[in-house]
C-alpha positions as CSV (number, residue, x, y, z in Angstrom):
1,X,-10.8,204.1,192.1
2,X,-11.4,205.6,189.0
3,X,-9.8,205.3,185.9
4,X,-8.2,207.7,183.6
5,X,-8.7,207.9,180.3
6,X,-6.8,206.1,177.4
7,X,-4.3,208.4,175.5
8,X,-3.8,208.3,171.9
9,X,-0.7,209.5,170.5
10,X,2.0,209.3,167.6
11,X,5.8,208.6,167.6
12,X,8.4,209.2,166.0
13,X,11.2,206.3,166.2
14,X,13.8,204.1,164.2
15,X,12.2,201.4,162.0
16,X,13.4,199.0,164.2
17,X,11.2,200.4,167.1
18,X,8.1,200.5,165.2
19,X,6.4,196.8,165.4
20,X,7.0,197.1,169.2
21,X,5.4,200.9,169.7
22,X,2.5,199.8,167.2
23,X,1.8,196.6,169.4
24,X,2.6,197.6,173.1
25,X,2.2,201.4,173.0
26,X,4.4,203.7,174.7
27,X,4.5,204.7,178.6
28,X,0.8,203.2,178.8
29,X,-0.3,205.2,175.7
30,X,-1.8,203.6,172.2
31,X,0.2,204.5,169.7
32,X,-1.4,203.6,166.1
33,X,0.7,205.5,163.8
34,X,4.6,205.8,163.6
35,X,6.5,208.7,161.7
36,X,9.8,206.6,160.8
37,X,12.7,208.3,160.7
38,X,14.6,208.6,157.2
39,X,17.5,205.9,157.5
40,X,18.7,207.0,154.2
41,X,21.4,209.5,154.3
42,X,23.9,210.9,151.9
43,X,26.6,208.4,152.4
44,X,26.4,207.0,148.8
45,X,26.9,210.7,147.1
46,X,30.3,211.1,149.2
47,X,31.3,207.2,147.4
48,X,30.6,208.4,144.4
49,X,32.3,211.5,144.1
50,X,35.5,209.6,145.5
51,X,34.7,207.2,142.6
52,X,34.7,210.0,140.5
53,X,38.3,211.2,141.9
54,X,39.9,208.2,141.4
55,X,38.8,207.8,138.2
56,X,40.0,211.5,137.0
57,X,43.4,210.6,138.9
58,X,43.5,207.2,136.7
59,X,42.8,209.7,133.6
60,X,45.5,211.9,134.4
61,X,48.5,209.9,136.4
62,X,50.5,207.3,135.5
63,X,48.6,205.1,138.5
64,X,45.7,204.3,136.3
65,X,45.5,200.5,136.9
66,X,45.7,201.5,140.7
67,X,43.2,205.1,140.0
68,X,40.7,202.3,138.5
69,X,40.4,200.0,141.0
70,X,39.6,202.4,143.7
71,X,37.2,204.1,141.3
72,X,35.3,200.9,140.9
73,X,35.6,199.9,144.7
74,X,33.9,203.1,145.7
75,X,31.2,202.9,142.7
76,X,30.4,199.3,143.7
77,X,30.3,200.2,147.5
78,X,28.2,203.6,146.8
79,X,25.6,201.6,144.4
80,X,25.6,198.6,147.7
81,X,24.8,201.6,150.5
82,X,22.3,202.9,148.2
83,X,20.5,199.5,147.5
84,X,20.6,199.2,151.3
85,X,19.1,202.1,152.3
86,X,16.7,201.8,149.4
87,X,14.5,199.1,151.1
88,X,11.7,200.0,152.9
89,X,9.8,196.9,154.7
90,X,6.1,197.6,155.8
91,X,5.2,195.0,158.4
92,X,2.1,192.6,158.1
93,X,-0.9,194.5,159.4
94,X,0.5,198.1,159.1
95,X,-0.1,200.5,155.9
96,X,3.0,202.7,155.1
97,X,1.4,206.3,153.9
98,X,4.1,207.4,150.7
99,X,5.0,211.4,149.8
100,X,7.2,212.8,147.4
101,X,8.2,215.9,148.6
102,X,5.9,216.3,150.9
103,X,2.7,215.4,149.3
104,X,1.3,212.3,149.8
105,X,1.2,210.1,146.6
106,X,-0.5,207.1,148.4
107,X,-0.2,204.0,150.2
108,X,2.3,200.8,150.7
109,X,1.1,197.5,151.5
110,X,3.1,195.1,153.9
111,X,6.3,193.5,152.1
112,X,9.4,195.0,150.9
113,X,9.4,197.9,149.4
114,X,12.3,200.5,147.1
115,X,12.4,203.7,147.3
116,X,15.2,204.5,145.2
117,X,14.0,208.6,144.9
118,X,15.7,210.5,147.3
119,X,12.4,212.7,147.7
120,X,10.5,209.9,148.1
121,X,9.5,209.1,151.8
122,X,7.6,206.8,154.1
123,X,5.8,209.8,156.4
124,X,3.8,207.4,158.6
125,X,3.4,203.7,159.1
126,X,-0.3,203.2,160.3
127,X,-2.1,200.0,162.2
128,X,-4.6,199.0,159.8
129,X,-5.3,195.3,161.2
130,X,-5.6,196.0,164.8
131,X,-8.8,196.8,166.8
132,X,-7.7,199.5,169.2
133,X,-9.4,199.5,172.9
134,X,-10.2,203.0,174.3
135,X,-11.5,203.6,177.8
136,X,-13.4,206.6,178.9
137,X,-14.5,206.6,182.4
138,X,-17.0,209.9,182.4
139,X,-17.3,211.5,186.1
140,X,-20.2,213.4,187.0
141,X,-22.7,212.8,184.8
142,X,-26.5,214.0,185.4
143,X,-29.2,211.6,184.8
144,X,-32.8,212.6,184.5
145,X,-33.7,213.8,187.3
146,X,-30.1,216.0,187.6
147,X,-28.4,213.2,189.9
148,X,-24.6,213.6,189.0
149,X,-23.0,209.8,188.7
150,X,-20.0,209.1,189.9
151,X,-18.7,207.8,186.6
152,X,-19.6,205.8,183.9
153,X,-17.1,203.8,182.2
154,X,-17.4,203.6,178.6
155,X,-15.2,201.2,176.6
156,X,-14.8,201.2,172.6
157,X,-12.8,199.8,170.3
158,X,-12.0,201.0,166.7
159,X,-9.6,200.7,164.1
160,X,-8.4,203.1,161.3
161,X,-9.4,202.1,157.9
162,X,-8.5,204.8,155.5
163,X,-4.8,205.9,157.3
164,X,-4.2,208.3,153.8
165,X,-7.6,210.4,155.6
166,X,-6.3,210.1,158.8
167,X,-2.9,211.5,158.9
168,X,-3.8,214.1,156.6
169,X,-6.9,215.4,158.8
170,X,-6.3,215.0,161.9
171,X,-3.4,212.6,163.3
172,X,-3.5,210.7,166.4
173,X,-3.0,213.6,169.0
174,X,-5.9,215.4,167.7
175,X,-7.7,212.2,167.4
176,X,-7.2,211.9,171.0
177,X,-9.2,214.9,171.7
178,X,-12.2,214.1,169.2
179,X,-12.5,211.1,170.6
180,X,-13.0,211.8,174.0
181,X,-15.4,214.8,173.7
182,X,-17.5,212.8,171.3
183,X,-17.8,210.0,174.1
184,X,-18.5,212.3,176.7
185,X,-20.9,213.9,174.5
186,X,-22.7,210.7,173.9
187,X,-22.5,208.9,177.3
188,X,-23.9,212.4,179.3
189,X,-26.6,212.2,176.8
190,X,-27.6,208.2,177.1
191,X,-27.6,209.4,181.4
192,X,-29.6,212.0,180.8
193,X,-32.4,209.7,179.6
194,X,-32.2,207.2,182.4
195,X,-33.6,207.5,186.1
196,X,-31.5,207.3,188.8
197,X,-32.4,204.2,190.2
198,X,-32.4,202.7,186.9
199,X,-28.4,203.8,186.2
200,X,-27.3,200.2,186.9
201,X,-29.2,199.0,184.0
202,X,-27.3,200.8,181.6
203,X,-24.4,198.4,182.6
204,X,-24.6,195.9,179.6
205,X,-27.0,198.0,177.8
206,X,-27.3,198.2,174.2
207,X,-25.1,200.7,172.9
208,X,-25.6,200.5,169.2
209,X,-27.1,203.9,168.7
210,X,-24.5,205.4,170.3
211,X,-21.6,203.2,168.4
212,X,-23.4,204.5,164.6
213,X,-23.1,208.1,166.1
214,X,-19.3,207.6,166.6
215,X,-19.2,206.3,163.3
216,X,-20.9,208.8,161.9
217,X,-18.9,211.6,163.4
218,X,-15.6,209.9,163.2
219,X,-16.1,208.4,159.5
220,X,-14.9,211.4,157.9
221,X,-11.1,210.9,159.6
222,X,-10.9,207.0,158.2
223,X,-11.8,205.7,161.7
224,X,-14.5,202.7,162.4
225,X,-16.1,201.5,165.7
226,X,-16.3,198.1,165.6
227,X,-17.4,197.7,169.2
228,X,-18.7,199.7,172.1
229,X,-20.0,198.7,175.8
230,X,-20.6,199.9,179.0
231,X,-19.0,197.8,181.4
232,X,-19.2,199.7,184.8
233,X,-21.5,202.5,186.3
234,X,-20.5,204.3,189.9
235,X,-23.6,205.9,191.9
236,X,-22.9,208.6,194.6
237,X,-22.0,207.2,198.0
238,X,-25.4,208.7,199.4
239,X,-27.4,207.1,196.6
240,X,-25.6,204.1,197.2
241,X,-26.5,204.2,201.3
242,X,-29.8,204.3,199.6
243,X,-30.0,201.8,197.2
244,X,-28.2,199.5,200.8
245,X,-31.2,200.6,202.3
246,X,-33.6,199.9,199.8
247,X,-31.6,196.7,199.3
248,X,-32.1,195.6,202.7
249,X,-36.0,196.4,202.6
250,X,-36.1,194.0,199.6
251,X,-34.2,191.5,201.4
252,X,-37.0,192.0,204.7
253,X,-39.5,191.7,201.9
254,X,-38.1,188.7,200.1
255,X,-37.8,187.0,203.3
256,X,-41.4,187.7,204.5
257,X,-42.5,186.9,200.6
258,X,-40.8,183.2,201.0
259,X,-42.3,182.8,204.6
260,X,-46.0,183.8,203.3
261,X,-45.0,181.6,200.1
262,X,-44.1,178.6,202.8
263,X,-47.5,179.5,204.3
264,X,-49.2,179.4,201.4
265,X,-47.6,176.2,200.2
266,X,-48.7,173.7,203.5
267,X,-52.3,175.6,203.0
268,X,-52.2,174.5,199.4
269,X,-50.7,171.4,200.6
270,X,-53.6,170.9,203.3
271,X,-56.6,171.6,200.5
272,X,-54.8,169.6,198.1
273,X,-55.0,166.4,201.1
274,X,-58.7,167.5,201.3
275,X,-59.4,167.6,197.9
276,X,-57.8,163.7,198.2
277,X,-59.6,162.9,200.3
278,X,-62.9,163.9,199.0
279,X,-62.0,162.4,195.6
280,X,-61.9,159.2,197.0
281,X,-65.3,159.3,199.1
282,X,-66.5,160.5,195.9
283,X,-64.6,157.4,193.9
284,X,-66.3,154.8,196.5
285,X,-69.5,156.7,196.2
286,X,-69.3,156.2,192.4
287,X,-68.3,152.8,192.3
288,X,-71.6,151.8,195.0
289,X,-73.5,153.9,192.1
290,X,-71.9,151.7,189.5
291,X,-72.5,148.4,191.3
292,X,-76.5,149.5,192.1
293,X,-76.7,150.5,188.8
294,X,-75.0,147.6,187.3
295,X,-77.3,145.1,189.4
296,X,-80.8,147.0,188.0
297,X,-79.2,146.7,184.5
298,X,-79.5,143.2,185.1
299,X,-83.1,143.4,187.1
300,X,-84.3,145.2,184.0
301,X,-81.8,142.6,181.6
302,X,-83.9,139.8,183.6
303,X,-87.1,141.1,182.9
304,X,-87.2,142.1,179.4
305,X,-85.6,138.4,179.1
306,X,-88.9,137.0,180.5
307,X,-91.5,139.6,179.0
308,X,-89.3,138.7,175.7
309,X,-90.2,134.6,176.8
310,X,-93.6,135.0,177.3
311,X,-94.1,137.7,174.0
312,X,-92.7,134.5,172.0
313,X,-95.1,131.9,173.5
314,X,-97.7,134.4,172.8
315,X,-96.5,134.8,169.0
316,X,-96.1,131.6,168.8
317,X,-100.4,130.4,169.9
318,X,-101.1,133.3,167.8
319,X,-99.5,131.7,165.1
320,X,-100.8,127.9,165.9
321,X,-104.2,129.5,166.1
322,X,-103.5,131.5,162.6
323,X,-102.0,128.9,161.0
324,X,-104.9,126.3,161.9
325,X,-107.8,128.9,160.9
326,X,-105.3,129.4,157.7
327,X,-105.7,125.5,157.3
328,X,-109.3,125.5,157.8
329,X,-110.1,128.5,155.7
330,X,-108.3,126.8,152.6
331,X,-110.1,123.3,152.7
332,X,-113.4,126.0,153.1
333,X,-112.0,127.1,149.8
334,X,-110.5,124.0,148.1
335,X,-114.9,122.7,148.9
336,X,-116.0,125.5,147.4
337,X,-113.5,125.3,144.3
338,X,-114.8,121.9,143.9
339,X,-118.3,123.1,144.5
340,X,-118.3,125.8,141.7
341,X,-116.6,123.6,139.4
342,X,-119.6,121.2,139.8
343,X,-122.1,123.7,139.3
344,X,-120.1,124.9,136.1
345,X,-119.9,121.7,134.5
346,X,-123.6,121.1,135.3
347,X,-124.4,124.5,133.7
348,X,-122.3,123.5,130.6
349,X,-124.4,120.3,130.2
350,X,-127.8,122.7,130.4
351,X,-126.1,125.1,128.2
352,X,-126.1,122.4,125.7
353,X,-128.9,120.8,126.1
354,X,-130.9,124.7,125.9
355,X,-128.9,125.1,122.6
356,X,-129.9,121.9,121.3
357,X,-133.8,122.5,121.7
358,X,-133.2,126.0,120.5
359,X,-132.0,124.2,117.3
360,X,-134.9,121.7,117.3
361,X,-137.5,124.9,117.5
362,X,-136.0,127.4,115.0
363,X,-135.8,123.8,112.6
364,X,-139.8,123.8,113.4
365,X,-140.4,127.0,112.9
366,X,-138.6,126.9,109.6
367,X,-141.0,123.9,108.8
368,X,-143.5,125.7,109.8
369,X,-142.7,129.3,108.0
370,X,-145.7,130.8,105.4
371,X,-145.2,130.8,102.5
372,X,-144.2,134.6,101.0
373,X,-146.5,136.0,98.9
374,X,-145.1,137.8,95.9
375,X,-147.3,140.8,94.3
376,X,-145.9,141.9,90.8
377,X,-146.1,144.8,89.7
378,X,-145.3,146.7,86.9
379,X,-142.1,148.3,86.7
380,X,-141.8,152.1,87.2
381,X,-144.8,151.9,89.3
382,X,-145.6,152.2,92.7
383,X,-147.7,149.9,95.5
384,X,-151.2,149.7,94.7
385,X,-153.7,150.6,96.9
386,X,-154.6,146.7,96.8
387,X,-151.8,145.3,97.5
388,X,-151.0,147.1,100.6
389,X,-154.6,145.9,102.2
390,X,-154.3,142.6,101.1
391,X,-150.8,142.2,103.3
392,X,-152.4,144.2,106.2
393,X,-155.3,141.7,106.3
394,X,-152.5,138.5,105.9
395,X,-149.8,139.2,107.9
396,X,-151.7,139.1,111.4
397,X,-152.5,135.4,110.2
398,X,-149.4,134.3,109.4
399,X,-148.0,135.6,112.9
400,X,-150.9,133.9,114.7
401,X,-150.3,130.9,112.8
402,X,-146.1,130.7,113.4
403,X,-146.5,131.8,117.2
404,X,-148.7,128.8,118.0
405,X,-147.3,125.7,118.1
406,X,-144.5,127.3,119.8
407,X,-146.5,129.0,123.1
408,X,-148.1,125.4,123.1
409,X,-144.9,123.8,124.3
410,X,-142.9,124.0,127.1
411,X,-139.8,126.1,127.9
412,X,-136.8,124.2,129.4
413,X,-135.3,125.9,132.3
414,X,-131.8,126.7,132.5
């Protein structure tokens, strides 16, 4: 069934009805602003004017005692009735919108309030506080491809901020009317850019664009959305037979898709108990690898332990046999040291003894030296032509004569 759409209106009642029409509404319909009617009424001008006439009686009769009693009883009861209807109370969450004749002056805030001015009036007591919910269910609206919907129920909720803008522009019954067209006017154009099969997803949908048109077209009267969604959407009854239909296919299909997936899990199932199976001929397979290969590390261990045995004893005659030629080769040496340190001494002693007889011959010799012969001559001259024959005929003697004696004897060898 489809629902209607929420009706704004205004009220006019007593000051005792308004918490109750501002809260629950009247006859199903929101009402957020309340014209109050004027409690204050005349009453006090009548008590004063009898004031006044008992007074002038007390001026000009002999009753004045009495004449100014009922003077002041009336005054006192006129100024009381005044004081009374004076007080204005604003409840919590409401804005009270002032005029003076006529004009609005501004605003009252909750509390108590005087309005002792006759001219001065409350025109409207606004809900400032509450968030107001407003339906709109729109019916036949096209979507993209020109499929009216049955409805689409649209559901906002917005609250008057600036009540001194709203009474004065528009008021609540002409709100009403705003309102609804401009949510109409939004919702058929959000269906216009969905498919038809895809209207159920607008159910939920983000509805934010659409919220800050509202604000922007509903700013100007002191209204604020503060929340918008779409909580239901209605497809014709033969689009619906066909989404049943198309419903049931899926169903067919989702059954046949968890069969195959059954299926396709005991074949997975199977291959995965294959692949088990082969992982573990392949684990025994490795550790008979691991085992043969284990046993020729130790073949090869074995072997390189005994070619390692026999490279030592090998070092080891090769070292005997080095260490023996070694031996061998330095007693050689020590023998010849010795040697060569015989044959040097021996060569010292004939050193010595050669150097001795080379003394004793140069000692003969000097025995044995001519004599030099000494040719004077005179000083400034030069050698005669005598002289220098006389030595050319001498000398050869004296050589012959030095040299021998010592050709005659014999050299010592070294």
């Amino acid at each position: 069934m489809t629902r209607e759409f929420s009706k704004i209106k205004e009220s006019l009642a007593s000051w005792g009805e308004i918490r109750q029409l501002l809260r629950g509404g009247e006859q199903g319909q929101l009402v957020p602003v309340v014209i109050p009617k004027d409690r204050r009424g005349f009453t006090w001008v009548a008590l004063v004017f009898l004031a006044l006439y008992f007074a002038g009686m007390a001026l000009l009769t002999d009753l004045t005692l009495i004449g100014a009693l009922a003077a002041l009883f009336f005054l006192v009861v006129a100024l009381v009735t005044m004081w009374r209807k004076a007080i204005i109370e604003i409840e919590e969450g409401t804005t009270g919108v002032r005029s003076r004749w006529g004009a609005i002056t501004g605003t009252l805030p909750p509390g108590r309030h005087y309005l002792w001015l006759p001219w001065d009036r409350v025109d409207a007591v606004v809900d400032t506080s509450t968030e107001i919910p407003y339906s709109a269910p729109i019916v036949a609206c096209p979507t993209a491809e020109n499929v009216p919907l049955k409805s689409i129920e649209f559901f906002l909720k917005f609250r008057i901020v600036d009540p001194v803008a709203f009474v004065r522009t528009i008021g609540a019954g002409n709100f009403d009317l705003v309102l609804s067209s401009a949510v109409q006017d939004a919702i058929r154009q959000r269906s216009r850019r969905v498919n038809t099969e895809r209207a159920y997803d607008l159910r939920g949908s983000d509805v934010g664009d659409m919220q800050d048109a509202l604000n922007r077209q509903l700013g100007r009267y002191g209204v604020r959305v503060t929340g918008a969604n779409i909580p239901d959407v209605q497809l014709p009854d033969q689009y619906q037979q066909h989404l049943a239909t198309r419903e049931k296919v899926a169903k067919e299909l989702s059954a046949y898709e968890r069969e195959w997936e059954l299926t396709r899990k005991r074949r997975i199932d199977t291959l995965l108990m294959e692949i088990e199976r082969s992982k573990k001929t392949r684990d025994a397979r490795v550790v008979e690898v691991k085992a043969a290969h284990n046993k020729a590390r130790k073949d090869v261990a074995r072997m390189l332990e005994e070619q390692e045995t026999e490279a030592q004893r090998v070092t080891w005659e090769i070292e005997a046999r080095g260490r023996a030629e070694l031996t061998a080769a330095e007693n050689e040496a020590k023998a010849l040291r010795r040697l060569a340190e015989s044959y040097r001494d021996n060569r010292a002693v004939l050193q010595y003894e050669l150097a001795r007889r080379r003394l004793d011959v140069g000692a003969r010799l000097a025995e044995n030296a001519p004599q030099p012969l000494v040719v004077r001559i005179q000083q400034g001259q030069s050698d005669s032509a005598l002289s220098t024959l006389i030595l050319a005929q001498l000398l050869p003697r004296i050589s012959a004569a030095a040299n021998g004696p010592v050709n005659g004897r014999t050299t010592p060898s070294a």
